[in-house]
ZAMARGU-4260 file (C-alpha; in steps of 0.2 Angstrom, whole numbers, plus 5000, padded with zeros to 4 digits):
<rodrens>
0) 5098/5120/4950 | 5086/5107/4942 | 5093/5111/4926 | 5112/5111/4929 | 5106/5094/4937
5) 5101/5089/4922 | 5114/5093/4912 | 5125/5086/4921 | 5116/5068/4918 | 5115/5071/4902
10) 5132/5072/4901 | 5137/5057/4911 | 5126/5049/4898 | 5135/5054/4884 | 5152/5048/4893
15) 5143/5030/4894 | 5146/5027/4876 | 5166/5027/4879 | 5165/5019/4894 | 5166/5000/4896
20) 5160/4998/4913 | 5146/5011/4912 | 5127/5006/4908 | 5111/5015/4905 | 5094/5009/4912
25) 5077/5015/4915 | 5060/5014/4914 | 5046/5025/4904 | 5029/5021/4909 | 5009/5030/4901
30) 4995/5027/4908 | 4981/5038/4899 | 4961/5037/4899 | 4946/5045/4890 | 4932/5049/4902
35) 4916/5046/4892 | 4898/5052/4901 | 4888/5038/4908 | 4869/5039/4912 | 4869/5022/4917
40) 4879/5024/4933 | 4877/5043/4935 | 4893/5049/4928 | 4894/5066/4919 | 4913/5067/4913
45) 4922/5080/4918 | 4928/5095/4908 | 4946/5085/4906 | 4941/5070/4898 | 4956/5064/4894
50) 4968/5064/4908 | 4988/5055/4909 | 5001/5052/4921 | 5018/5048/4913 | 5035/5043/4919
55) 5052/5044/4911 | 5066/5037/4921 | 5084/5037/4917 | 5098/5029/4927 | 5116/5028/4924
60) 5129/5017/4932 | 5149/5019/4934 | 5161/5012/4942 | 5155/5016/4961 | 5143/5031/4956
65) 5124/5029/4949 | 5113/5045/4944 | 5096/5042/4940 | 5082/5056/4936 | 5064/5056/4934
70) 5053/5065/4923 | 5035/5066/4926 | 5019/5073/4916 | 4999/5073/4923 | 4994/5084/4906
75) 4979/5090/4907 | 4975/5083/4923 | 4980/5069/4934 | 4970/5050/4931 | 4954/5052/4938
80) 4952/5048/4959 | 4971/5056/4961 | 4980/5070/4970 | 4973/5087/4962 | 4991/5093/4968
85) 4997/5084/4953 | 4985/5092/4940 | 4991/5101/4923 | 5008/5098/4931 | 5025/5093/4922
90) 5044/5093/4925 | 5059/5084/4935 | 5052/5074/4949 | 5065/5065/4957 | 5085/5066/4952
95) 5099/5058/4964 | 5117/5055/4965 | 5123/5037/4973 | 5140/5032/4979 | 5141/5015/4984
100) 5155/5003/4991 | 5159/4989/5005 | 5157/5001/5021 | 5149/5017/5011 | 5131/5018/5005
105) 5128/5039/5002 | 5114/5046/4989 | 5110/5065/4988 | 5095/5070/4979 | 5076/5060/4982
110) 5079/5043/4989 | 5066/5028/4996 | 5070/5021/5016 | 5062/5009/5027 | 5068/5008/5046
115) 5061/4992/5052 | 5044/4987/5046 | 5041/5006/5038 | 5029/5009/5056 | 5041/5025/5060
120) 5048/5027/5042 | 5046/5022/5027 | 5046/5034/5010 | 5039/5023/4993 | 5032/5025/4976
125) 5015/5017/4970 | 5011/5024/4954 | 4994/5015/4956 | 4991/5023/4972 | 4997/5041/4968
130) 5009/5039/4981 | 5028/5045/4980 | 5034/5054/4996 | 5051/5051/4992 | 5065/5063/5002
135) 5074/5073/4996 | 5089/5079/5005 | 5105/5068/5010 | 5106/5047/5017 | 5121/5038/5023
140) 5122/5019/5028 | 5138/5013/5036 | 5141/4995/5037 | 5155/4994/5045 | 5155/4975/5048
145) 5142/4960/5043 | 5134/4964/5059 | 5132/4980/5063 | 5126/4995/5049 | 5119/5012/5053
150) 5107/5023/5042 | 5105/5042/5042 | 5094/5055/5036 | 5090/5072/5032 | 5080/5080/5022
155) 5061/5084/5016 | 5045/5074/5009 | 5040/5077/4992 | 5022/5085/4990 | 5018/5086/4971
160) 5033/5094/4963 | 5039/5104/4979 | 5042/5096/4996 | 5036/5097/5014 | 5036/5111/5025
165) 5042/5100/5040 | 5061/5094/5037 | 5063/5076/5043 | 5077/5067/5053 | 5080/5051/5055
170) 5095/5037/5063 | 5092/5019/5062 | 5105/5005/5066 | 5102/4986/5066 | 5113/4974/5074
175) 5117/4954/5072 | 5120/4947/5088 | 5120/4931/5084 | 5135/4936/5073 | 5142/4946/5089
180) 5140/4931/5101 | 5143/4918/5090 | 5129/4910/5094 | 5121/4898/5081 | 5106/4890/5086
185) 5094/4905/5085 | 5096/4922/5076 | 5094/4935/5083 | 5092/4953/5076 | 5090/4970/5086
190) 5085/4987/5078 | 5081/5004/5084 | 5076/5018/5076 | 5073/5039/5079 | 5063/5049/5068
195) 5060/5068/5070 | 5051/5083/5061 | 5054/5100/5062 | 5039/5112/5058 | 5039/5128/5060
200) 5023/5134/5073 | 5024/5153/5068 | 5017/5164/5084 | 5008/5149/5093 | 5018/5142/5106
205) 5002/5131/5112 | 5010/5120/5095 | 5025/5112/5097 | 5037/5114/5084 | 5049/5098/5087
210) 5039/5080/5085 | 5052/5063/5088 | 5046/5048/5089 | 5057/5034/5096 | 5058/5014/5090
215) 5065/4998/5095 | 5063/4980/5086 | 5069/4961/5089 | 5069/4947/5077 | 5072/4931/5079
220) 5073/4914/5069 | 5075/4897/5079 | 5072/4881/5069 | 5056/4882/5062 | 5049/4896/5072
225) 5052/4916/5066 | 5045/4932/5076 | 5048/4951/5078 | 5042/4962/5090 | 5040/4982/5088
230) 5037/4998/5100 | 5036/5014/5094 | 5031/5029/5104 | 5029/5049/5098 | 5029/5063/5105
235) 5014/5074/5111 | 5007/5082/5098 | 4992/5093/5090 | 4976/5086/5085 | 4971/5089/5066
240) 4957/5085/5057 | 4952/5096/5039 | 4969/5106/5043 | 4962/5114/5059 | 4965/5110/5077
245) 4952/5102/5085 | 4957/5101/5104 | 4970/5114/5115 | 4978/5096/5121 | 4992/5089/5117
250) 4992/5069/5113 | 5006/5055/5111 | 5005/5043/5101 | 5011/5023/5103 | 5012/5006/5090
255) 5018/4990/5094 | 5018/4976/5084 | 5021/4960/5086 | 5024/4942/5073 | 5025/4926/5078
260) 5027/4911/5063 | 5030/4891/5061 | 5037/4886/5043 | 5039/4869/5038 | 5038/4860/5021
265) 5020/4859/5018 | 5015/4870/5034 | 5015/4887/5037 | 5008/4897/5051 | 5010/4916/5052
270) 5001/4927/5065 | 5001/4946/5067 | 4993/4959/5082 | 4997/4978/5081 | 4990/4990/5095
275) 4989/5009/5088 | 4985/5023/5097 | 4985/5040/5089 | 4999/5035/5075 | 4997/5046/5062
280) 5015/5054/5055 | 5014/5067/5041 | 5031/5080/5037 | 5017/5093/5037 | 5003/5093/5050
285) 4990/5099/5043 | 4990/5086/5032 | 4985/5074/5044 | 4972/5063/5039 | 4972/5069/5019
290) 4963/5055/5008 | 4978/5056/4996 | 4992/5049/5010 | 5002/5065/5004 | 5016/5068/5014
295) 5015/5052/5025 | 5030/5047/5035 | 5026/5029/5041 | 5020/5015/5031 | 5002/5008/5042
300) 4995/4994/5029 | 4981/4985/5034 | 4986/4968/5039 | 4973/4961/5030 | 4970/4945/5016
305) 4974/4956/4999 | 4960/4949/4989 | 4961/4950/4970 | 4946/4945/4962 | 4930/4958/4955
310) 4921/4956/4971 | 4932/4950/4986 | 4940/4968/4985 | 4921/4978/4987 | 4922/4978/5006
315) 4941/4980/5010 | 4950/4986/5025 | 4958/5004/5027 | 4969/5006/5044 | 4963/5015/5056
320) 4977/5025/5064 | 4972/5043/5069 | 4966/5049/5084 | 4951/5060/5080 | 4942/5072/5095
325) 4927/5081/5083 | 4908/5085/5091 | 4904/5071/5077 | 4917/5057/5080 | 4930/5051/5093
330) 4942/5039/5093 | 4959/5037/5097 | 4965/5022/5085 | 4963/5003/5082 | 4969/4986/5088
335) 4968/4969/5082 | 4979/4956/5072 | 4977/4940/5057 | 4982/4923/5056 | 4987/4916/5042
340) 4988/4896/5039 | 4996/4888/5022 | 4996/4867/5020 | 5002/4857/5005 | 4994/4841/5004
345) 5009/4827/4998 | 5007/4822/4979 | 5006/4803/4983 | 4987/4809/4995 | 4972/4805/4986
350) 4968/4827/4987 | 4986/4830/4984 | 4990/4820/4969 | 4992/4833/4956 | 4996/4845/4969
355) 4985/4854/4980 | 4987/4868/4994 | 4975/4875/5006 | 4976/4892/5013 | 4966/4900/5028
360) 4966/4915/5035 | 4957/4926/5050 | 4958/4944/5054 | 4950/4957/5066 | 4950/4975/5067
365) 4942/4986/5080 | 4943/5004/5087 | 4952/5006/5105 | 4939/5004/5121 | 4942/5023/5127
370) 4933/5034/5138 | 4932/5051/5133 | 4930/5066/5141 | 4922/5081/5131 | 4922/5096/5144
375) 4943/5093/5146 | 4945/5086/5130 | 4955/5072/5134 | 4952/5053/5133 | 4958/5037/5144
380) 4961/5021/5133 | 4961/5003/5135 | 4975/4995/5131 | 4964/4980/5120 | 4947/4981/5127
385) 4930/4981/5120 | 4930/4994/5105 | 4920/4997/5090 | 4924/4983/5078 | 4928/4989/5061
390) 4931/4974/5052 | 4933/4955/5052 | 4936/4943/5039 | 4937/4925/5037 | 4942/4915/5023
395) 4948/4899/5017 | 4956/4894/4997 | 4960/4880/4990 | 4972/4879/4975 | 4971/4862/4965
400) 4981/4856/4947 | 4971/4843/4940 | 4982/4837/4927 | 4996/4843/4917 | 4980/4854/4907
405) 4966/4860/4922 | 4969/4869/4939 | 4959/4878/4950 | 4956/4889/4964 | 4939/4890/4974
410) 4938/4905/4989 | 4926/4908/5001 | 4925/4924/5011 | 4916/4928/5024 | 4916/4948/5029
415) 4910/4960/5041 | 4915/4979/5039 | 4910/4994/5048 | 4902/5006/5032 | 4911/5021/5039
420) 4927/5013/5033 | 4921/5010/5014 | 4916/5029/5014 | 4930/5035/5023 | 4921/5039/5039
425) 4913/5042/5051 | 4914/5025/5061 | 4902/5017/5072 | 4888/5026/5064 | 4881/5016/5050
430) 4880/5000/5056 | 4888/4985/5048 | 4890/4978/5030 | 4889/4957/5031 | 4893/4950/5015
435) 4898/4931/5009 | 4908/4929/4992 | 4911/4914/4983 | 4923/4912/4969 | 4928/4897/4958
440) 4942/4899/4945 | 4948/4888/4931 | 4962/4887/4920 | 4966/4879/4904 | 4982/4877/4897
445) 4984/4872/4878 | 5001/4869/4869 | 5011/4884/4863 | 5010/4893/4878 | 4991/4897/4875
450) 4976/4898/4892 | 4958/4899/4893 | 4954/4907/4911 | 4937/4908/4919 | 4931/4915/4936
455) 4913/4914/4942 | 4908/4925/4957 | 4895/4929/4969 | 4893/4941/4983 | 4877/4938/4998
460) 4871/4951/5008 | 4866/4949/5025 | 4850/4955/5023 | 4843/4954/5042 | 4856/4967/5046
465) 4851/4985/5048 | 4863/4990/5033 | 4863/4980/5018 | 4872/4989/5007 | 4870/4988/4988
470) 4863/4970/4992 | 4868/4954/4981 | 4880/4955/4969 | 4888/4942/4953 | 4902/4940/4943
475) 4912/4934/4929 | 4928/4935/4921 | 4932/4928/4904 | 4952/4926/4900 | 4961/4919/4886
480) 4980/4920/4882 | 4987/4917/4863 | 5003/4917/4869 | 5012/4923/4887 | 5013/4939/4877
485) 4997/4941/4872 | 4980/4940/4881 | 4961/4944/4878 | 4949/4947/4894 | 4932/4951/4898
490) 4922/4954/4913 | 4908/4959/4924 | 4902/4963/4940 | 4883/4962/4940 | 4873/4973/4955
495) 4857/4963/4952 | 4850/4967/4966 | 4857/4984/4969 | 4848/5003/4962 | 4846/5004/4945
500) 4856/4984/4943 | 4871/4991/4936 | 4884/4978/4926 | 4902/4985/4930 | 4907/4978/4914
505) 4924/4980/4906 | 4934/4970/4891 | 4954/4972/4882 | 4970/4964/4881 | 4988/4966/4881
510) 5002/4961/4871 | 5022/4963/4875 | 5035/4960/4867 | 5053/4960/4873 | 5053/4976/4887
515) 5038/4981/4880 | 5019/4979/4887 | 5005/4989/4879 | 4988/4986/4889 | 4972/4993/4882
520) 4954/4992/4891 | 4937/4999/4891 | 4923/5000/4903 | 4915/5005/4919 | 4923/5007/4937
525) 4915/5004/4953 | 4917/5018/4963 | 4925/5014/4979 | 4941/5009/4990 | 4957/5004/4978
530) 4972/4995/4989 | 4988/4989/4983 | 5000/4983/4998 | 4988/4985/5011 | 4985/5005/5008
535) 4970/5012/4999 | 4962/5027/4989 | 4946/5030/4985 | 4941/5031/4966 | 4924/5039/4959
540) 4913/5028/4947 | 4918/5033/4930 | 4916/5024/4912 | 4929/5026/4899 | 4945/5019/4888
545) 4961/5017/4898 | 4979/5014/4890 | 4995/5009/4897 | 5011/5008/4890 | 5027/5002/4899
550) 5045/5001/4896 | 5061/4993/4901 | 5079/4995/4896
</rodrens>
């Protein structure tokens, strides 16, 4: 089938070049590295030293009709800290068909959909992350009008090159009522959503084969102000943790989010809370709870500052959805919420003059107050309460431009975090990490498009606390751009105080031209959480020489 596919695009392709209207595009993108052994930080590189995940993508557009396919190669083995689901594995990974027009919006084949925020669905592709649970079956959006449109679904996740055992079902509609009542001082948006999964339970009844979960959203904008509220709840369901069963009960599950904002020019103001109580969705239940996110149905980021500098992103977040009932760890989910302020200072103020902004922002994260009772196995929750706090962060940046030459950026971070979440668990055990980080960035700009970049960092341990970690920690990064397309770095994050007083050290470059970006680097890796978006993976410490190529057309 994957073949007669195949040809099929190759021969649309081949049309393309009679056809005026018709356009090819895609994408081919290698990212390759050479694992070399390490004493210094304990790494002995594995058989596979060299290790690649590459992607060729091919799209073609007609008229109405697009068909796109993706091929994929992890040869030998999958990058180092993925999936081994994807290791010494090559072929077709995604292929889909597209018909588009005013009213009609149908693809066959793998395709990506959000309902809502992602909370109840939403299928994506990070290539950084390892993730692509893209479907594969059949989706349909009508739009009938401007204000109504209707989404449909079927069909399975992708697991590696084959799919999920559970088959997926979904409806989702959105509707503008401020366009159906004409009403123009506020907008207002309403949503619902239904997602189910089908899984075959075999001989044991105890296992309920059906799972729905059920959605409901409202959005509105008035003036200056903008918010959204969400409720999701699932059905009862099994308990899974290492793809066994861990309790005879069954368990629901429940989310709500909610957003409130303020926008005006120079001020922003954004706040977030989200409640979730055993809300975990995988298309295959015993994948619950996998470290890879393989076969995930809902998108659960954590609503967190995405820092971006060498040590802000040690001691990160990971959302803490699942309900767990083990002789070693209970809980039942987390709660909590972030605020986030922005402020432009007016260029004629004496902090302002070449243009300065000042952003703020505060999180907290803890585990649901619940009581829990072993002999029946079931538990009682709070609906906030007084849990386990996981994490809290504050932290306040401040952007200046100097002159037409010199800007800068300063950051301090303030962050406590539960060390069962940097290890992936158990929580509440540990004790908590305490750390302070400061950063201070500069830019120089030179004429011809050239920029010498500089960070300083440094990272304090709370050393009167029980866990102190890997203690104190300091940074730098040296940058310098010949050109917008081509750029030198360097870098370091120093352990000075840690086992051993390891530099995570790393220098090279990249140059592109046209559609064209080749990036080349070499050096160690710290060994810990990775996020992009909000959602994490856990990468081992490695040292070696790592190669990416991408490109357009």
């Amino acid at each position: 089938m994957k073949k007669i596919i195949l040809g099929a695009f190759m021969l649309m392709g081949a049309i393309s070049f009679s056809q005026d209207n018709g356009y090819f595009f895609g994408s081919l993108e290698s990212n390759s590295q050479w694992l070399v052994p390490d004493d210094g930080i304990g790494f002995d590189a594995p058989e596979d030293r060299f290790r690649s995940n590459n992607y060729l993508q091919f799209n073609y557009s007609l008229g109405k009709f697009t068909a796109g396919i993706q091929y994929e190669s992890y040869l030998p083995s999958a990058l180092l800290g993925y999936s081994p689901t994807w290791d010494n594995q090559n072929g077709i990974g995604t292929y889909y068909l597209n018909f588009k027009n005013e009213t009609l919006d149908v693809t066959g084949g793998y395709f990506y959909e959000q309902f809502g925020s992602g909370l109840i669905l939403r299928t994506w592709e990070d290539r950084q992350l390892g993730i692509n649970n893209a479907m594969k079956g059949v989706r349909v959006k009508f739009t009938p009008t401007d204000n109504l449109d209707i989404t449909g679904v079927f069909g399975q996740l992708r697991n590696g090159f084959d799919v999920s055992e559970g088959v997926m079902q979904g409806l989702d509609a959105n509707v503008n009522l401020s366009g159906i009542l004409n009403i123009d001082a506020v907008d207002l948006k309403l949503g619902g959503s239904y997602v189910g999964r089908y899984q075959s339970n075999g001989p044991n009844d105890s296992i309920p084969a059906n799972i729905n979960a059920y959605g409901g959203r409202l959005d509105f904008v008035a003036n200056n102000f903008y918010g959204s509220v969400e409720a999701i709840t699932k059905d009862p369901d099994v308990v899974i943790n290492e793809e066994q069963v861990t309790s005879p009960q069954l368990f629901d599950g429940t989310a709500l989010q909610l957003n409130l904002g303020y926008a005006q020019k120079g001020l922003g103001i954004n706040s977030t809370f989200r409640r979730l109580e055993n809300f975990s969705f995988y298309a295959d239940r015993y994948a619950e709870g996998n470290v890879f996110n393989e076969e995930v149905v809902n998108y659960v980021p954590a609503l967190t500052k995405q820092h971006d500098y060498l040590l802000s992103n040690i001691y990160v977040y990971n959302a803490q959805p699942r309900l767990l009932f083990s002789d070693t760890e209970k809980r039942s989910g987390e709660v909590g919420g972030q605020v986030d302020v922005y402020y432009s200072f007016d260029r004629e103020s004496t902090l302002g003059k070449y243009g300065t902004k000042l952003a703020g922002n505060f999180s907290y994260w803890a585990g649901l107050e619940a009581t829990y009772n072993e002999a029946e196995q079931t538990y009682d929750p709070k609906f906030i309460g007084k849990g386990d706090r996981y994490f809290r962060d504050l932290n306040i940046e401040i952007k200046n431009r100097w002159s037409s030459k010199w800007s800068s950026v300063a950051t301090f971070q303030d962050v406590i975090i539960d060390k069962g979440v940097t290890e992936g668990g158990p929580l509440g055990t540990q004790g908590d990490i305490r750390a302070q980080i400061a950063v201070i960035e500069a830019t120089r700009r030179f004429e011809g498009g050239k920029a010498l970049r500089m960070e300083l960092q440094h990272l304090w341990i709370d050393k009167s606390r029980k866990n102190v970690d890997r203690k104190n920690w300091a940074g730098a990064v040296l940058e310098y751009n010949f050109s917008p397309a081509f750029t030198l770095y360097a870098a370091d994050a120093w352990n000075y105080e840690g086992e051993g007083e390891i530099h995570y050290y790393s220098f090279g470059g990249s140059y592109s031209k046209g559609p064209a970006r080749f990036a080349l680097n070499y050096g160690r890796q710290r060994g810990g959480l990775i996020c992009v978006g909000g959602v994490c993976r856990y990468v081992p410490e490695n040292t070696g020489l790592t190669a990416n190529i991408v490109v357009t057309f």
